[in-house]
C-alpha positions as CSV (number, residue, x, y, z in Angstrom):
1,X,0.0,0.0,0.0
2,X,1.2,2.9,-1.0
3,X,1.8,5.4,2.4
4,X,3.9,8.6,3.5
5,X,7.1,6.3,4.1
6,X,6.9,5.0,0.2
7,X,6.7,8.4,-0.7
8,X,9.6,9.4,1.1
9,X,11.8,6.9,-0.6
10,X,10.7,7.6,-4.2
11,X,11.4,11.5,-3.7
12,X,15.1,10.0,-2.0
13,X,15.6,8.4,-5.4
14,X,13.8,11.2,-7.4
15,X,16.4,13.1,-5.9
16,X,19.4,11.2,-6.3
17,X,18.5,10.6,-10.3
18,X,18.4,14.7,-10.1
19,X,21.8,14.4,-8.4
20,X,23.0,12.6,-11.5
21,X,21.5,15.1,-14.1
22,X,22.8,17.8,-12.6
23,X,26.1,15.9,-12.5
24,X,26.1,15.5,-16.4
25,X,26.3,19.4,-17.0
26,X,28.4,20.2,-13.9
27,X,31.5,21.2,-16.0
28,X,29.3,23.8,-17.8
29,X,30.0,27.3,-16.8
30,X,26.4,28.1,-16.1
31,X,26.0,29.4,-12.4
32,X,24.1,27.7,-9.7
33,X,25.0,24.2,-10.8
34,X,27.0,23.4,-7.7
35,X,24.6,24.6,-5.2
36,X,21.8,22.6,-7.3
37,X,23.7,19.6,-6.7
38,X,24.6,20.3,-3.1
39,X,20.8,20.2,-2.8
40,X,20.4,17.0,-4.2
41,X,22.9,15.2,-2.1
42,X,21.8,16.7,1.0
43,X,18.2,16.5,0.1
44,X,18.8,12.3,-0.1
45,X,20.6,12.3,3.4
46,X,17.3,14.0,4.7
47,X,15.1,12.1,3.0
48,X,17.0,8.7,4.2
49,X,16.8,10.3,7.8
50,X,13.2,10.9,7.4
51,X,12.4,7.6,6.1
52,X,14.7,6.0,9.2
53,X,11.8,7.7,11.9
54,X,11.6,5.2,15.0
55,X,14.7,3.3,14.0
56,X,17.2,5.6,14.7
57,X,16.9,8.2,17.4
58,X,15.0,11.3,17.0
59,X,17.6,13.7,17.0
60,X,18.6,12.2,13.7
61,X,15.6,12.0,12.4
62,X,13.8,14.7,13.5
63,X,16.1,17.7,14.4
64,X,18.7,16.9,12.0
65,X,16.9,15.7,9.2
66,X,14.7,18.7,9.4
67,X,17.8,21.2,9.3
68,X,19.2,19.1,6.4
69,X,16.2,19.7,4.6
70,X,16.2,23.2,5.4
71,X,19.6,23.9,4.1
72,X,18.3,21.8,0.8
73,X,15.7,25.0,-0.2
74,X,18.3,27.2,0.9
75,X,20.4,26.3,-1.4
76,X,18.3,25.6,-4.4
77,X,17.5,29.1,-3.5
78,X,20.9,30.3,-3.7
79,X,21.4,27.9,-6.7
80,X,18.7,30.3,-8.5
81,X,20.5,33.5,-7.9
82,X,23.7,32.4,-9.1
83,X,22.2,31.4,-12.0
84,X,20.6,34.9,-12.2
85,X,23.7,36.8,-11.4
86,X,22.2,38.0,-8.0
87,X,23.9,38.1,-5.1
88,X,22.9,35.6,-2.3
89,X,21.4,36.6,1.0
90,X,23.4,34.1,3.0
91,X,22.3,36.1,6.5
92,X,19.1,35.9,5.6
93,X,18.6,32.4,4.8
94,X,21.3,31.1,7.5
95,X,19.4,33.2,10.1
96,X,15.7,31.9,8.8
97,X,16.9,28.3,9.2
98,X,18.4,29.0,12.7
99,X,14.8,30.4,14.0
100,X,13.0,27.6,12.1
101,X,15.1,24.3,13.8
102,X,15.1,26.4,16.9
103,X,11.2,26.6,17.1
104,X,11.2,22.9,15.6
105,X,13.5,21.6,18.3
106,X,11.1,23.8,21.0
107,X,8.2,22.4,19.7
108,X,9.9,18.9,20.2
109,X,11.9,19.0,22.9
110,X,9.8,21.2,25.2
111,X,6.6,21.6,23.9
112,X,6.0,18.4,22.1
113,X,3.1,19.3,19.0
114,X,4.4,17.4,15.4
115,X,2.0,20.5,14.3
116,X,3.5,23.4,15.0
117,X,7.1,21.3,14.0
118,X,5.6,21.0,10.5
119,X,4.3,24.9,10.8
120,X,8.1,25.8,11.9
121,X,9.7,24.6,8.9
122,X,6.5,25.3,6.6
123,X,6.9,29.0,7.2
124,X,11.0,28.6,6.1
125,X,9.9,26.9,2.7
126,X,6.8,29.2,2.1
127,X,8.7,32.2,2.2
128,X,12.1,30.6,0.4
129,X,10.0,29.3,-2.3
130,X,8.3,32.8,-2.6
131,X,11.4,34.1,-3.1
132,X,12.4,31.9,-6.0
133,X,9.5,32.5,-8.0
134,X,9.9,36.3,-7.1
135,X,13.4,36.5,-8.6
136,X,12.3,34.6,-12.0
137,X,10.9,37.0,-14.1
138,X,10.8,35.1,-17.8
139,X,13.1,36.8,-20.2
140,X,12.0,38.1,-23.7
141,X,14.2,35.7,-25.6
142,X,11.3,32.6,-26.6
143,X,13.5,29.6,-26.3
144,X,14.0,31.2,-22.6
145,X,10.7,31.7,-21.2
146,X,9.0,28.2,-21.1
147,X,11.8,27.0,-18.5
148,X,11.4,30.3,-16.7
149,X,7.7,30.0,-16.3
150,X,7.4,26.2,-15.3
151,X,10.1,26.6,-12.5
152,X,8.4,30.0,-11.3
153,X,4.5,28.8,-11.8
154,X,6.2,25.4,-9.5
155,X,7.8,27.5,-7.1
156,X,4.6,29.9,-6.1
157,X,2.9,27.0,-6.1
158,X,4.9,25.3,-4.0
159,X,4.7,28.6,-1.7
160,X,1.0,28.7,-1.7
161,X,1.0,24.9,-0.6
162,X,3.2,25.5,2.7
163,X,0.7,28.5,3.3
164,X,-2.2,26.5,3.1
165,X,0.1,23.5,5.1
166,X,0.9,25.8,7.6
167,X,-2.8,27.5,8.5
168,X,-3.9,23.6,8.3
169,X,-1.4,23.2,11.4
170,X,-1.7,26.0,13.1
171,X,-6.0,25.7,13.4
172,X,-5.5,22.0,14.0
173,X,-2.5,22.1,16.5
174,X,-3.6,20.8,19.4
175,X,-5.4,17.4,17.4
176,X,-2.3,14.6,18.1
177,X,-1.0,13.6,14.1
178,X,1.5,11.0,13.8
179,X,4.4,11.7,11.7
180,X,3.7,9.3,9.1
181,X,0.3,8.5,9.1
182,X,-1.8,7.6,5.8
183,X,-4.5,9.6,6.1
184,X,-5.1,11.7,3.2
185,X,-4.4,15.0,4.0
186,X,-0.9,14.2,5.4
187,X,0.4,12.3,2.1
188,X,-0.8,15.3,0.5
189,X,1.7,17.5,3.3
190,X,4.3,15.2,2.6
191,X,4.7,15.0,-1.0
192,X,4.3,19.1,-1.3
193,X,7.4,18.6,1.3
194,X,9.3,15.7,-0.5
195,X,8.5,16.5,-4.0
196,X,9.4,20.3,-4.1
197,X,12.9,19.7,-5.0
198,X,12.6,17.6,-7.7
199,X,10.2,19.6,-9.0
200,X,12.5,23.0,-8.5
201,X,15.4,20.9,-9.4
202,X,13.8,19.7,-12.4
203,X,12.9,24.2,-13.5
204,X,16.6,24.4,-12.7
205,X,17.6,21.4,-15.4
206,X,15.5,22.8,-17.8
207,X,17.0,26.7,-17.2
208,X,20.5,25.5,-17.0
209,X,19.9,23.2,-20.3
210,X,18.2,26.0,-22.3
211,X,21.0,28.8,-21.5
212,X,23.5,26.5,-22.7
213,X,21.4,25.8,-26.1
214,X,21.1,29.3,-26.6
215,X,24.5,30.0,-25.8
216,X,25.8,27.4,-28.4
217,X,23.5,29.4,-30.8
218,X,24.7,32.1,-30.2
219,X,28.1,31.2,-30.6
220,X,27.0,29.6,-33.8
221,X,25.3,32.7,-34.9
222,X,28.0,35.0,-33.8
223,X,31.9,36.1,-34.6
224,X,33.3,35.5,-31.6
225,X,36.5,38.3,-32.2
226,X,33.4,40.8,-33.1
227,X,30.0,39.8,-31.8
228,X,29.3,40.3,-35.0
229,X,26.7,37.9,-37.0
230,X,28.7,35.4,-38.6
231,X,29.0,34.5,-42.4
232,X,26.6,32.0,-42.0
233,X,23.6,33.6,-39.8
234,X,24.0,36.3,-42.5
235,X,23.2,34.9,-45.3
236,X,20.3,32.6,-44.0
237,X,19.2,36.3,-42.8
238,X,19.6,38.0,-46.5
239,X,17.5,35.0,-47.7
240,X,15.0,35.7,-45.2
241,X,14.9,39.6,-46.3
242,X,15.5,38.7,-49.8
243,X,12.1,36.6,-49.8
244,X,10.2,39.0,-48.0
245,X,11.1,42.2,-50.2
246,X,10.0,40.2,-52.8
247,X,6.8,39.3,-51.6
248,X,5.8,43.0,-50.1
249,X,7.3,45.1,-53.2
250,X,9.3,46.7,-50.1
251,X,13.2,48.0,-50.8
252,X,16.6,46.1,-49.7
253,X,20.0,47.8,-49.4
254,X,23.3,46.3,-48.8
255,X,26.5,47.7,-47.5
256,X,30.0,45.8,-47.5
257,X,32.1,47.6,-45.3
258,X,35.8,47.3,-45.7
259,X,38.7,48.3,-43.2
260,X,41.2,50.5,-45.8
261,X,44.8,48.9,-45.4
262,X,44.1,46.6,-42.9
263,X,47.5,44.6,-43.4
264,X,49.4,47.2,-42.9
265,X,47.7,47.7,-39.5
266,X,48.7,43.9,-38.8
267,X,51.8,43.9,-40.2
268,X,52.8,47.4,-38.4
269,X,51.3,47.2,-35.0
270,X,50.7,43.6,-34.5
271,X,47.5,41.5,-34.7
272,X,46.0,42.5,-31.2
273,X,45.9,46.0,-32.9
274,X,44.1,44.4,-35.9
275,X,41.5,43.2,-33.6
276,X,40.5,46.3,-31.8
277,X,39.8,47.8,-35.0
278,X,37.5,44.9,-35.6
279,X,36.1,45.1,-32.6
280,X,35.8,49.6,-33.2
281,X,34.1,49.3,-36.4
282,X,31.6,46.8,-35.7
283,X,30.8,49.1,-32.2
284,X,30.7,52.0,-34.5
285,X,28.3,49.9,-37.1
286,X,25.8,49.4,-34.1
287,X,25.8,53.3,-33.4
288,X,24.4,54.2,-36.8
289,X,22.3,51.2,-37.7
290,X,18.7,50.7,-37.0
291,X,17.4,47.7,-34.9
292,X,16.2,46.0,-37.6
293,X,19.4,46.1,-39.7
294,X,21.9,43.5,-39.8
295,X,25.5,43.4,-39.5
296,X,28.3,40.5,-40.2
297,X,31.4,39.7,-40.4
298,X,32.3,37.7,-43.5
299,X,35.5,37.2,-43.0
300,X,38.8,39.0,-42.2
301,X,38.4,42.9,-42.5
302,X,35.4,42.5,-44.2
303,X,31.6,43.4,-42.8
304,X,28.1,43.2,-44.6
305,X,25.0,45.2,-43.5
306,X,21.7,44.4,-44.5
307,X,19.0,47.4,-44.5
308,X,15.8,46.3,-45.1
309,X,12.8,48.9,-45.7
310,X,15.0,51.6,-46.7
311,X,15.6,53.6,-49.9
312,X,18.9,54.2,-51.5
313,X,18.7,57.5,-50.0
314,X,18.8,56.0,-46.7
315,X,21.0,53.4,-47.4
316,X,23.7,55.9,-48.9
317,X,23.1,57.9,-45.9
318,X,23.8,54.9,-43.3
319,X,26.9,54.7,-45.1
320,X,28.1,58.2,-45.4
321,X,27.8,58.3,-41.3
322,X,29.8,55.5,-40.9
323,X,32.0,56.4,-43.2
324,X,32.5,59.8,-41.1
325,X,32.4,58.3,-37.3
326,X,35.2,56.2,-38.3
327,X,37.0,58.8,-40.3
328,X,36.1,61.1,-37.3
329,X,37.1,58.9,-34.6
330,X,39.5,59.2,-32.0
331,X,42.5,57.1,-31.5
332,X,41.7,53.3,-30.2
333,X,43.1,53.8,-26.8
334,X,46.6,53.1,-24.9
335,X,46.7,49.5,-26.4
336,X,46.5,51.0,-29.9
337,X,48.2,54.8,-29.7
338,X,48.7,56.3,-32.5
339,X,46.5,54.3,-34.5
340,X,43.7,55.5,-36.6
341,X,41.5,53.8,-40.0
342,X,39.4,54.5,-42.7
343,X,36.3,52.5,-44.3
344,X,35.4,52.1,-47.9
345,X,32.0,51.1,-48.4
346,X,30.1,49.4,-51.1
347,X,26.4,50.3,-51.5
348,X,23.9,48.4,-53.6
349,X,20.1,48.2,-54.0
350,X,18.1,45.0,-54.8
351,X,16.8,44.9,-57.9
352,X,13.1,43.2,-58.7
353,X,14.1,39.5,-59.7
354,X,17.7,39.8,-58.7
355,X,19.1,37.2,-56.0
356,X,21.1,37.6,-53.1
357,X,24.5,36.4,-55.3
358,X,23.5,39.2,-57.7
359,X,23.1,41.4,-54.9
360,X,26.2,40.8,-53.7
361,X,28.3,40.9,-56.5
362,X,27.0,44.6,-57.3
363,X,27.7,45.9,-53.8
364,X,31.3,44.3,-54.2
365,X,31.9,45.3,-57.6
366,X,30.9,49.2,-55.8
367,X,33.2,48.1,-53.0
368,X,36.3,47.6,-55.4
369,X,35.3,51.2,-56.9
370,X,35.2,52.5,-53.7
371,X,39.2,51.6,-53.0
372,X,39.8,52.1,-56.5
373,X,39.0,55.8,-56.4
374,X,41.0,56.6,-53.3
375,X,39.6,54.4,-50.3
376,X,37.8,56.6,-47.6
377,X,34.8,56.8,-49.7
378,X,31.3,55.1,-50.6
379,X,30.0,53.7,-53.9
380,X,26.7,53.0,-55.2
381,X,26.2,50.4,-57.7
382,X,24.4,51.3,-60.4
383,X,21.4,49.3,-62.5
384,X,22.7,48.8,-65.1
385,X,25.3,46.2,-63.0
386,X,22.4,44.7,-62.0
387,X,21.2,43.8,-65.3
388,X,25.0,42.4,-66.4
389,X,25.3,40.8,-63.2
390,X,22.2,39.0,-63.2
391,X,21.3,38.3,-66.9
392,X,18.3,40.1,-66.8
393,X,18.0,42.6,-70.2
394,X,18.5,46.6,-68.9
395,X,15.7,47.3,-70.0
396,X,13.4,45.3,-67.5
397,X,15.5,45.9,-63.9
């Protein structure tokens, strides 16, 4: 028959399979996993304690197993704002505990009720579980906010459940209850005890694995020198825009951004030199770029920007300003003095039935102009490049 005892053990093992989840990501560098698993292991010592009731003396298995178990939600708590960069209140939990296993102990030693014990430590979780859900506000990026919402929705549950546990108590204090009886109420008590870990534990798994998916994303997606997009988000991007210009009759401008003699900054200052500049002009891209333009590295000193919705007027315009804030700059700092750059810039417009490869080859094509007359200096491509590049007759782009 199943009882609060059974119970007990399945949440031990429950927790000891979490203890071996966690276990498999614990080289990550995502925050919180050691206190997660610290959790775990203590959680099963507790649990074991717990189950032991009657066979081993009380002060194992009630005053110390109850403090273990205390220290568990503590720490999940503090495994939570890790993860969230927040600093931990370690007074506040340390000296919440201390009051709790002193009331329980009270309530044991002196005053005997297994009531107001349960009420002791109910008020410790309730508030500690508050907390948690408190602190998880679900980002904005999607793959983020599913794992944010089932480990907050669980822990203000689980802080509503040791509300209600602890009113139950507290109105029925003086009625004697046996520890682990099988009436209905109390196997309901005791999994809302037992199974909160594995249940937070579980919100924490699902965090920890969906930061490290976006992360490897994002490294995917990204140049890691720059921060950049990288070659290949770009062009599945371009696609993207390219398709929907089409579709809407709306414009497209391109811009590939060049760093003028960017060799001669490697071969004359060094290579760490080389990469500030990278790491300047993409900066400076970002200042004068909408939010819904994209910039990329495609490799070595060369950067693509996508403008979608904007006329050549605008695009030209985009470029002209980055052509002058990087002209304009200031020197790159103490690790680079006495080093300044320039941009050429390629412009081009997307022409009705012209692909992306057409696209590109015109802004490049305006790109080579651009360092032909002089470097410094931006270049529209004309039409009529369109038409040679793509095959289309002049007459129709």
């Amino acid at each position: 028959m199943f009882n609060a005892l059974s119970l007990l053990l399945v949440t031990t093992a429950l927790s000891a399979v979490m203890l071996l989840v966690l276990s498999s990501v614990a080289r990550s560098d995502v925050a919180g996993i050691r206190e997660w698993r610290q959790a775990n292991l203590v959680a099963v010592i507790a649990l074991l304690l717990f189950s032991a009731r009657g066979a081993v003396p009380d002060l194992l298995s009630v005053e110390l197993a109850n403090a273990l178990y205390l220290v568990t939600i503590g720490l999940v708590y503090a495994g939570f704002r890790r993860f969230l960069g927040l600093a931990v209140p370690w007074r506040w939990l340390t000296g919440g505990a201390l009051a709790a296993i002193c009331a329980l102990a009270f309530f044991h030693r002196v005053v005997d009720s297994l009531a107001l014990r349960i009420v002791s430590v109910s008020i410790y979780h309730c508030l500690v579980c508050l907390a948690i859900g408190i602190a998880l506000r679900p980002p904005a990026e999607p793959r983020l906010r599913y794992p944010y919402l089932f480990t907050r929705c669980a822990a203000l549950g689980l802080a509503v459940g040791h509300a209600y546990r602890t009113g139950f108590y507290v109105l029925d204090a003086y009625r004697p209850h046996a520890p682990l009886e099988a009436s209905f109420y109390n196997l309901v008590f005791v999994a809302l005890g037992t199974l909160a870990l594995p249940a937070l534990t579980l919100g924490a798994v699902m965090m920890a694995n969906a930061r490290l998916i976006a992360a490897s994303a994002h490294a995917a997606d990204h140049d890691h020198l720059t921060g950049a997009a990288s070659r290949r988000a770009f062009f599945a991007f371009a696609e993207r825009e390219l398709a929907r210009a089409e579709r809407h009759g709306s414009e497209l401008g391109l811009l590939l951004v060049d760093a003028d003699h960017f060799k001669r900054v490697n071969d004359t200052f060094g290579h760490g030199v080389g990469d500030l500049v990278l790491r300047d002009l993409v900066e400076r891209t970002g200042q004068v770029i909408r939010k819904i333009d994209y910039c990329a590295r495609l490799g070595g000193e060369e950067f693509a920007v996508l403008l979608p919705q904007a006329d050549s007027g605008t695009v030209l315009a985009v470029a002209e300003r980055l052509r002058g804030a990087v002209e304009r700059a200031p020197q790159l700092g103490p690790a680079a003095a006495g080093v300044a750059y320039t941009v050429s810039i390629g412009a081009a417009m997307l022409q009705r039935g012209e692909s992306l490869a057409g696209l590109m080859a015109r802004a490049d094509a305006a790109l080579y102009a651009a360092k032909a007359g002089g470097r410094n200096r931006v270049e529209l491509a004309s039409t009529t490049d369109a038409a040679r590049l793509s095959g289309i007759p002049a007459e129709r782009v």
